[in-house]
LOGUDREN-200792 format. One record per residue (C-alpha): residue number from 1; residue in three letters; x, y, z. Coordinates in steps of 0.25 Angstrom, whole numbers, plus 2048, in hexadecimal, padded with zeros to 3 digits. Layout:
+-----+--------+-----+-----+-----+
! num ! residu !   X !   Y !   Z !
+-----+--------+-----+-----+-----+
! NUM !    ALA !   X !   Y !   Z !
...
+-----+--------+-----+-----+-----+
//
This chain:
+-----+--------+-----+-----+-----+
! num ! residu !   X !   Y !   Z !
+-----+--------+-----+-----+-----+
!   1 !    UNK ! 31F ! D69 ! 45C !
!   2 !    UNK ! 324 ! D60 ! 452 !
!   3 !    UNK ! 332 ! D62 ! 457 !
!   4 !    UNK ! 32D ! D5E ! 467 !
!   5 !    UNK ! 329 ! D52 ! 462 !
!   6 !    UNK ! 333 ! D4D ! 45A !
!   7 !    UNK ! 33D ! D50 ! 465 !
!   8 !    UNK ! 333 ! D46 ! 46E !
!   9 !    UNK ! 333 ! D3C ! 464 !
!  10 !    UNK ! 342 ! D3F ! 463 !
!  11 !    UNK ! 342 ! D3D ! 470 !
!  12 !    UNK ! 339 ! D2E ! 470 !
!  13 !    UNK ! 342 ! D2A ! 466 !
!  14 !    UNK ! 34E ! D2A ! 46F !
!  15 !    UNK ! 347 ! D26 ! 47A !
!  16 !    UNK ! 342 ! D19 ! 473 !
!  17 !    UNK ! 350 ! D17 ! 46C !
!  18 !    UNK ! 357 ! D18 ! 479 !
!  19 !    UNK ! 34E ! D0E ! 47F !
!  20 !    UNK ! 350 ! D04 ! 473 !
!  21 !    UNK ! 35F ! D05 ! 476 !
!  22 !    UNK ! 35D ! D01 ! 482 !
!  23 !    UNK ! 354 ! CF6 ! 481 !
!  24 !    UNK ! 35D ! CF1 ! 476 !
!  25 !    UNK ! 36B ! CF4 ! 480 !
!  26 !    UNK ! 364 ! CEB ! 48C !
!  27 !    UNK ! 361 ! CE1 ! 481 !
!  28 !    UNK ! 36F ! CDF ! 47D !
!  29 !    UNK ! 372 ! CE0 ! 48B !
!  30 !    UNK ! 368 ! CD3 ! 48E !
!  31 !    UNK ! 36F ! CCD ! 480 !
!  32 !    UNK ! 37D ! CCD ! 483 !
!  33 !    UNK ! 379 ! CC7 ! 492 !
!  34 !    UNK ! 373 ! CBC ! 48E !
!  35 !    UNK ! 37C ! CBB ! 482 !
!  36 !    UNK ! 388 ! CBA ! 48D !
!  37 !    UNK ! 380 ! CAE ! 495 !
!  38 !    UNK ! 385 ! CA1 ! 490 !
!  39 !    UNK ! 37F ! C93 ! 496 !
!  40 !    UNK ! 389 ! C87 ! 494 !
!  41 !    UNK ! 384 ! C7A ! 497 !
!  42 !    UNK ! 38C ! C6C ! 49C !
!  43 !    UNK ! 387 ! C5D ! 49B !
!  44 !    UNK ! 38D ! C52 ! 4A2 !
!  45 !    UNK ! 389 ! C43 ! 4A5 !
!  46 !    UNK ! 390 ! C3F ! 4B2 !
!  47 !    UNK ! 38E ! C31 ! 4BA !
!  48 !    UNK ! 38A ! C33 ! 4C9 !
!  49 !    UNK ! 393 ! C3A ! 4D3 !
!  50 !    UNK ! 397 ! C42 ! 4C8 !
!  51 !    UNK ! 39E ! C51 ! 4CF !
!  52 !    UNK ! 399 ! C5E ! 4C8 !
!  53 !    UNK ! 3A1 ! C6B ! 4CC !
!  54 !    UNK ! 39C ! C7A ! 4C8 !
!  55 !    UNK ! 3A6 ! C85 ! 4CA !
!  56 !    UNK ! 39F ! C92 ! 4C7 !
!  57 !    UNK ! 3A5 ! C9F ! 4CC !
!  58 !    UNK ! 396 ! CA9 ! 4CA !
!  59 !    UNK ! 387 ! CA3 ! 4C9 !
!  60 !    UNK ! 37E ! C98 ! 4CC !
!  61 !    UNK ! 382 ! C8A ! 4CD !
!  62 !    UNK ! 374 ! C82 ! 4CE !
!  63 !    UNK ! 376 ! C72 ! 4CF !
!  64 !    UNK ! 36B ! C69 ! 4CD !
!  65 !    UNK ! 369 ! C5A ! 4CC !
!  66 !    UNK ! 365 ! C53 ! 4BF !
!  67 !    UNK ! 35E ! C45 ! 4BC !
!  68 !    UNK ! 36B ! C3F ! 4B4 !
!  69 !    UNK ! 378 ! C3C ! 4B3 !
!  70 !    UNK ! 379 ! C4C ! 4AC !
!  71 !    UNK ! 382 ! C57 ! 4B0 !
!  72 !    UNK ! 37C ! C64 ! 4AA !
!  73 !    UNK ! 384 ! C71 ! 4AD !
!  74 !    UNK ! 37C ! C7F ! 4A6 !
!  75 !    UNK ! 386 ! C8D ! 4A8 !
!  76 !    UNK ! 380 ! C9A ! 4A5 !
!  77 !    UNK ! 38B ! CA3 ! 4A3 !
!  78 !    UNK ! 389 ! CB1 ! 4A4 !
!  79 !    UNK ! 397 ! CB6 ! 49C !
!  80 !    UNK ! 3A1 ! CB1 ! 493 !
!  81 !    UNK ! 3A9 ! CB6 ! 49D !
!  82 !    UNK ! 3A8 ! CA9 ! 4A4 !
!  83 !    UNK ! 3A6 ! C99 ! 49F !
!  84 !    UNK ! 3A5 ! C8D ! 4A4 !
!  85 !    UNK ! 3AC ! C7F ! 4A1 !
!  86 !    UNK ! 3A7 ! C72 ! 4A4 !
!  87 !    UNK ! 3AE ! C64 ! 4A3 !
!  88 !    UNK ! 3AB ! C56 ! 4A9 !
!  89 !    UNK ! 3B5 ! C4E ! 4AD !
!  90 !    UNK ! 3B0 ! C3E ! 4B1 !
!  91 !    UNK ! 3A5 ! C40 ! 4BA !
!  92 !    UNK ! 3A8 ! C4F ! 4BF !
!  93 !    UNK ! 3A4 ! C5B ! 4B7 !
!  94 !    UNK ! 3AA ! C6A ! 4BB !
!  95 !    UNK ! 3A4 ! C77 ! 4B5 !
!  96 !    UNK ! 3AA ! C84 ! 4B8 !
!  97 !    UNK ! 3A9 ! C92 ! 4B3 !
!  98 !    UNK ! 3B3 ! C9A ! 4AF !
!  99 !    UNK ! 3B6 ! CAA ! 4B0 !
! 100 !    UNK ! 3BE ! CAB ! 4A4 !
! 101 !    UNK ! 3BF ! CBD ! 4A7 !
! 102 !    UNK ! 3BF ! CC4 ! 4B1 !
! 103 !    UNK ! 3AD ! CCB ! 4B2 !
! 104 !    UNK ! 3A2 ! CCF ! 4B9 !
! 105 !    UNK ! 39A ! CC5 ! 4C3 !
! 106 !    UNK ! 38F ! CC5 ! 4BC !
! 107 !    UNK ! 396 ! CBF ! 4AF !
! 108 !    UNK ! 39F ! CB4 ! 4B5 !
! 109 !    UNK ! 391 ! CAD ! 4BA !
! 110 !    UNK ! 38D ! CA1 ! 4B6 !
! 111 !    UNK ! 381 ! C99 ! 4BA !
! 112 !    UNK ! 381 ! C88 ! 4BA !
! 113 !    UNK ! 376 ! C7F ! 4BA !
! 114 !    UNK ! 37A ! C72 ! 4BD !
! 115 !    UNK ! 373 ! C64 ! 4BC !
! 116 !    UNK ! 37B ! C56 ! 4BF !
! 117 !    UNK ! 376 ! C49 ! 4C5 !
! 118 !    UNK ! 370 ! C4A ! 4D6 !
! 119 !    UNK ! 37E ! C42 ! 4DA !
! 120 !    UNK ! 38A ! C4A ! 4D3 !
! 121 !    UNK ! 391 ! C52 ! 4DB !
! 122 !    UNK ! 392 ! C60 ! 4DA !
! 123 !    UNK ! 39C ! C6B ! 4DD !
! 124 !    UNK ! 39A ! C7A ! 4DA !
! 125 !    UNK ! 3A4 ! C85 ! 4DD !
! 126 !    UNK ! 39F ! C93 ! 4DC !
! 127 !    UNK ! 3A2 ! CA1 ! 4E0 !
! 128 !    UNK ! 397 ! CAA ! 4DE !
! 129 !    UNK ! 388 ! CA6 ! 4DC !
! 130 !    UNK ! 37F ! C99 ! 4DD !
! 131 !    UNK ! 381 ! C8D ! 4E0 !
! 132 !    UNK ! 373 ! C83 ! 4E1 !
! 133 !    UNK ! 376 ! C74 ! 4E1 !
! 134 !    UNK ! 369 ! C6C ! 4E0 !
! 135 !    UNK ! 364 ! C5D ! 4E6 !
! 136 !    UNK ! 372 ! C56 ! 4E3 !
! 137 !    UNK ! 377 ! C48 ! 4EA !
! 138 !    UNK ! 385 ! C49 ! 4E7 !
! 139 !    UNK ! 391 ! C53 ! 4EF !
! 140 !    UNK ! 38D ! C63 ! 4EC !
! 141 !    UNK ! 39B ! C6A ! 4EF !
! 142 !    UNK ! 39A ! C79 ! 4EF !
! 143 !    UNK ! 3A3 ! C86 ! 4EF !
! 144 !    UNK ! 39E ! C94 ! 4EE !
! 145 !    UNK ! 3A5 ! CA3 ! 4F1 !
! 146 !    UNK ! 399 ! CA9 ! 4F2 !
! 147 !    UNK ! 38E ! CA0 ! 4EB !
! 148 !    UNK ! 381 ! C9C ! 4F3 !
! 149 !    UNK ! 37F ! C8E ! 4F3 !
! 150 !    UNK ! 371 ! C87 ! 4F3 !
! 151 !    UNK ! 372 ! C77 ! 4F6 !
! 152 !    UNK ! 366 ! C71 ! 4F5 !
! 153 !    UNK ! 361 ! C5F ! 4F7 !
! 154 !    UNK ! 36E ! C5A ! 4F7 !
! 155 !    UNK ! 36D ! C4C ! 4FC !
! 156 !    UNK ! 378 ! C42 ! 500 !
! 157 !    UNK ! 383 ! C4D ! 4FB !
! 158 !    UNK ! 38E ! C52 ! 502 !
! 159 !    UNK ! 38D ! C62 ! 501 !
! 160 !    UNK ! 399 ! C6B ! 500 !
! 161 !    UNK ! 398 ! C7A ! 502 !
! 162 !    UNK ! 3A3 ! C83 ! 505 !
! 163 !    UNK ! 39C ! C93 ! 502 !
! 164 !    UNK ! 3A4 ! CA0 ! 504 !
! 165 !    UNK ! 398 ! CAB ! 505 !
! 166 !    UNK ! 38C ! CA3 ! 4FE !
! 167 !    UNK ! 380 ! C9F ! 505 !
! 168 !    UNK ! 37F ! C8E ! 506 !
! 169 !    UNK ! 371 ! C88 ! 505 !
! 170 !    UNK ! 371 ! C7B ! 508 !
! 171 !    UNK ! 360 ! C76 ! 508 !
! 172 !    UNK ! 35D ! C67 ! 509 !
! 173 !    UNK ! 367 ! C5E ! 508 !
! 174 !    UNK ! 367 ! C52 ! 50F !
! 175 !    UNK ! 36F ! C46 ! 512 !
! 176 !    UNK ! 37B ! C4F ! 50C !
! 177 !    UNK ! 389 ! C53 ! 514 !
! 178 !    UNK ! 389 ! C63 ! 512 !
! 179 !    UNK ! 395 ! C6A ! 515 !
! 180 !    UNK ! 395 ! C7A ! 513 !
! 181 !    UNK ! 3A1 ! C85 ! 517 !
! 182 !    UNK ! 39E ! C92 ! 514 !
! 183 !    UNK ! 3A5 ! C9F ! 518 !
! 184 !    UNK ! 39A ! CAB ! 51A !
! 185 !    UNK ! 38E ! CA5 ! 512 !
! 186 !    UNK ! 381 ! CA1 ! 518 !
! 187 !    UNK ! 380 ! C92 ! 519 !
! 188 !    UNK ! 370 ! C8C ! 51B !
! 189 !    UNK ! 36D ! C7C ! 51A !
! 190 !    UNK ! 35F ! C78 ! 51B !
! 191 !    UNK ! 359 ! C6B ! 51C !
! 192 !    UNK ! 367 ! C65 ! 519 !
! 193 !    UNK ! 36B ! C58 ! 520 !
! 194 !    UNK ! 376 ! C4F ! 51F !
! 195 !    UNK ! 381 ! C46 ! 528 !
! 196 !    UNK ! 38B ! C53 ! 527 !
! 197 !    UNK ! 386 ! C61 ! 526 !
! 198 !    UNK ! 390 ! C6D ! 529 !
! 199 !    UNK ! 391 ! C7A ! 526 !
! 200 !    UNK ! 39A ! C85 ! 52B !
! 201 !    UNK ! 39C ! C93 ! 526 !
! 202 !    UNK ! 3A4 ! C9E ! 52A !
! 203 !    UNK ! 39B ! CAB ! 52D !
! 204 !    UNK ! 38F ! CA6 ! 525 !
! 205 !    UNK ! 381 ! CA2 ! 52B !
! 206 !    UNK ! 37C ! C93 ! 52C !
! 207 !    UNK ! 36D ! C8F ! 52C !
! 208 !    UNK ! 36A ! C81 ! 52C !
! 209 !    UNK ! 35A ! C7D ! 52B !
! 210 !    UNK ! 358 ! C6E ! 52D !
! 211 !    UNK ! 356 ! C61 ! 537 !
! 212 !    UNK ! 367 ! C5E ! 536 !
! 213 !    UNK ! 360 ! C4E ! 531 !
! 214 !    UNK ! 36B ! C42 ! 52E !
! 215 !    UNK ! 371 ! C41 ! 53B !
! 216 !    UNK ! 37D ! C49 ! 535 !
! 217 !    UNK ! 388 ! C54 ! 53A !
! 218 !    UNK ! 384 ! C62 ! 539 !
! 219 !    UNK ! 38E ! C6D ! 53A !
! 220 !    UNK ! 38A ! C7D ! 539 !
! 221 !    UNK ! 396 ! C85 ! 53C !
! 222 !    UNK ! 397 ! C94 ! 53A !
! 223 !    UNK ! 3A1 ! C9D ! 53F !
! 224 !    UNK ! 398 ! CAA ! 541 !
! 225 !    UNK ! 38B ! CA7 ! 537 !
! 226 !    UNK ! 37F ! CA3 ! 540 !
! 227 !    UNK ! 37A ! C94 ! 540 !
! 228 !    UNK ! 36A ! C92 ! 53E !
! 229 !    UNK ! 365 ! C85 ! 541 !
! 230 !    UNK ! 355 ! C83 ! 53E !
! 231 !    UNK ! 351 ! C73 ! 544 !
! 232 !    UNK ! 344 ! C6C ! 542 !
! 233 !    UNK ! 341 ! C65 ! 54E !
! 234 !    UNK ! 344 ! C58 ! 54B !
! 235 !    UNK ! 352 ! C5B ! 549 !
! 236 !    UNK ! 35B ! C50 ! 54D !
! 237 !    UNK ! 368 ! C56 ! 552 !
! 238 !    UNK ! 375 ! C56 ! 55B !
! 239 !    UNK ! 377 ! C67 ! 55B !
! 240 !    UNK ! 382 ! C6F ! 561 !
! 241 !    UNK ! 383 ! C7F ! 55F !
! 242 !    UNK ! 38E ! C86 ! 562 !
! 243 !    UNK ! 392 ! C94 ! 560 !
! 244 !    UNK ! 39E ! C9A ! 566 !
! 245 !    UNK ! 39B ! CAA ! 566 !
! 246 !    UNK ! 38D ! CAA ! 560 !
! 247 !    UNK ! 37F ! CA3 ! 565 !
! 248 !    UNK ! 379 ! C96 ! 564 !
! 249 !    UNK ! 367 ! C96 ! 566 !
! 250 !    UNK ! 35F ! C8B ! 565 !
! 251 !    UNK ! 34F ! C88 ! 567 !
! 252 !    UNK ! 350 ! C7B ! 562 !
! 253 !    UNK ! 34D ! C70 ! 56B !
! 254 !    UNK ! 35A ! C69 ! 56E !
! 255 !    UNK ! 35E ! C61 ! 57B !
! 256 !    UNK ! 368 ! C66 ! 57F !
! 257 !    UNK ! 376 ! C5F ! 57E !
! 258 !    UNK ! 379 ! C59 ! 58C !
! 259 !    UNK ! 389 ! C55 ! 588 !
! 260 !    UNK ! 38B ! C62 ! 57C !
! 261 !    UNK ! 39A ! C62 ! 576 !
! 262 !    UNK ! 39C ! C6F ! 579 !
! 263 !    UNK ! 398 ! C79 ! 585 !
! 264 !    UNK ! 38B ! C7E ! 584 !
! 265 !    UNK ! 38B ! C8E ! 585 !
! 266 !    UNK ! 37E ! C92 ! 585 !
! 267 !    UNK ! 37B ! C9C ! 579 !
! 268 !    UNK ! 388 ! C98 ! 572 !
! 269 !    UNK ! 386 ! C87 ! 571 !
! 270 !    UNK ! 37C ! C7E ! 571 !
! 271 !    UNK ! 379 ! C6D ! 570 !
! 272 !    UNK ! 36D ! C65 ! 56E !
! 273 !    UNK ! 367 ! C5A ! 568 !
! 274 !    UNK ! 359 ! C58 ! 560 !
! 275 !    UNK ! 353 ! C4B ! 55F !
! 276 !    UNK ! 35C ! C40 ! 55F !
! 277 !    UNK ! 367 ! C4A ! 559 !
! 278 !    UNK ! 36B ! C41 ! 54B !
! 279 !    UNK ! 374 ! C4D ! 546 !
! 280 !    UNK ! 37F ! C55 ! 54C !
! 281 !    UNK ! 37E ! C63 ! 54A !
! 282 !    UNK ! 389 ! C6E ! 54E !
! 283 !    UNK ! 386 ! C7D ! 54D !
! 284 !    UNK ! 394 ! C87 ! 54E !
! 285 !    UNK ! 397 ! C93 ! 54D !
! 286 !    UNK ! 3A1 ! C9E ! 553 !
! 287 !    UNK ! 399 ! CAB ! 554 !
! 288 !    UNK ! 38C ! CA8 ! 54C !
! 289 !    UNK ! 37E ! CA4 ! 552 !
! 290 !    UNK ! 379 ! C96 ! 552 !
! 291 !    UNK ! 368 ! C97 ! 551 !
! 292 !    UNK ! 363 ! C87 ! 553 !
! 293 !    UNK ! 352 ! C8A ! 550 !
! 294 !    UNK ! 347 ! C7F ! 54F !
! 295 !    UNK ! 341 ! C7F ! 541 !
+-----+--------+-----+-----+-----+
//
């Protein structure tokens, strides 16, 4: 009897130590993680029109306004594989990070909150990751690889995007000139409005939500992604749809054009106007679907 128990208290005792070591091994694990996360942060003062440009290979690049004459840059690292160098020169600052070896994904990250006055300009240039650009008034220039990019209340900017494979959001930006290229990612405006609008992709799908308002040129032009376009009634446009191997449907009411540009084939092409037709809209594409639907 008295050797059973003390083989099943042997026994606890292991149990209990090995479950100590393992607790105490995940805790060194959560220790040397955070120990290798470093935050490095960058002040400038800058007068207006002041440029800002962020070149970040891995992470989140988050841009917001702020009420002063500040630029404040905050990094996250999560390596020491990586760091990140900072310099002003007059009234243009660049920040960029740096692989000093080679390493995993994960490790060459580096997230970046941004703060700088409403009208600086601002250019990112990233590969992989987030790109969220906040409520500015000056220019937003972006390049991604494979980052999705979220633009959101820009107003009276001119807006740059050239994508390879990220998704572009553009959401409430008015009065604005927005130009977007982009290989095979999704592209979907809504509620954006300007005198120039054009977006063209390669293979990637377009969506645009909004009453095309400003009496400005709109261009949506993919060469086998499908166009959605959702109107609210009182839409004012000039709209041609043409498609030359895919299909063009409308339920909108247009009048039809009497003197179109182009020859009408039915399915494939389409012109109208709405209202009093203020803004130009063009609709291409070479074997994708053109959907033109009432909101």
């Amino acid at each position: 009897m008295f050797e059973h128990w003390k083989r099943q208290t042997s026994g606890r005792h292991r149990a209990t130590v090995c479950a100590m070591l393992l607790t105490a091994a995940t805790v060194l694990s959560v220790c040397i993680s955070l120990a290798a996360e470093t935050r490095k942060e960058f002040r400038y003062t800058v007068g207006p029109g002041a440029t800002v440009s962020i070149v970040n290979e891995n992470g989140t690049v988050i841009v917001r306004p702020s009420t002063s004459r500040q630029v404040s840059i905050a990094t996250i690292l999560q390596s020491p594989k990586v760091e990140v160098d900072s310099n002003q020169n007059g009234n243009r600052i660049t920040t960029r990070t740096h692989v000093l070896q080679k390493t995993t994904a994960d490790q060459t990250r580096v997230d970046y909150e941004v703060s700088l006055p409403q009208d600086a300009n601002v250019s990112v240039d990233s590969g992989t990751g987030q790109i969220r650009v906040e409520n500015m008034q000056g220019n937003v220039n972006v390049e991604a690889d494979d980052a999705n990019v979220d633009i959101t209340g820009a107003t009276i900017s001119v807006v740059q995007i050239q994508s390879v494979n990220g998704k572009v959001n553009i959401s409430n930006a008015k009065q604005s000139r927005v130009l977007v290229t982009s290989t095979g990612g999704n592209v979907q405006l809504t509620s954006v409005s300007g005198p120039k609008i054009s977006v063209k992709t390669t293979s990637g799908n377009i969506v645009f939500d909004g009453d095309f308002d400003g009496g400005g040129a709109y261009l949506l032009m993919s060469h086998s992604g499908d166009i959605d376009v959702r109107l609210p009634s009182n839409a004012s446009v000039d709209l041609s749809a043409r498609s030359v191997k895919g299909a063009v449907e409308t339920d909108f009411p247009f009048q039809k054009s009497p003197h179109p540009a182009f020859q009408i084939s039915e399915g494939r092409a389409f012109a109208g106007t709405s209202n009093s037709g203020a803004s130009s809209v063009e609709l291409r594409s070479f074997s994708g679907k053109i959907r033109v639907k009432k909101q």
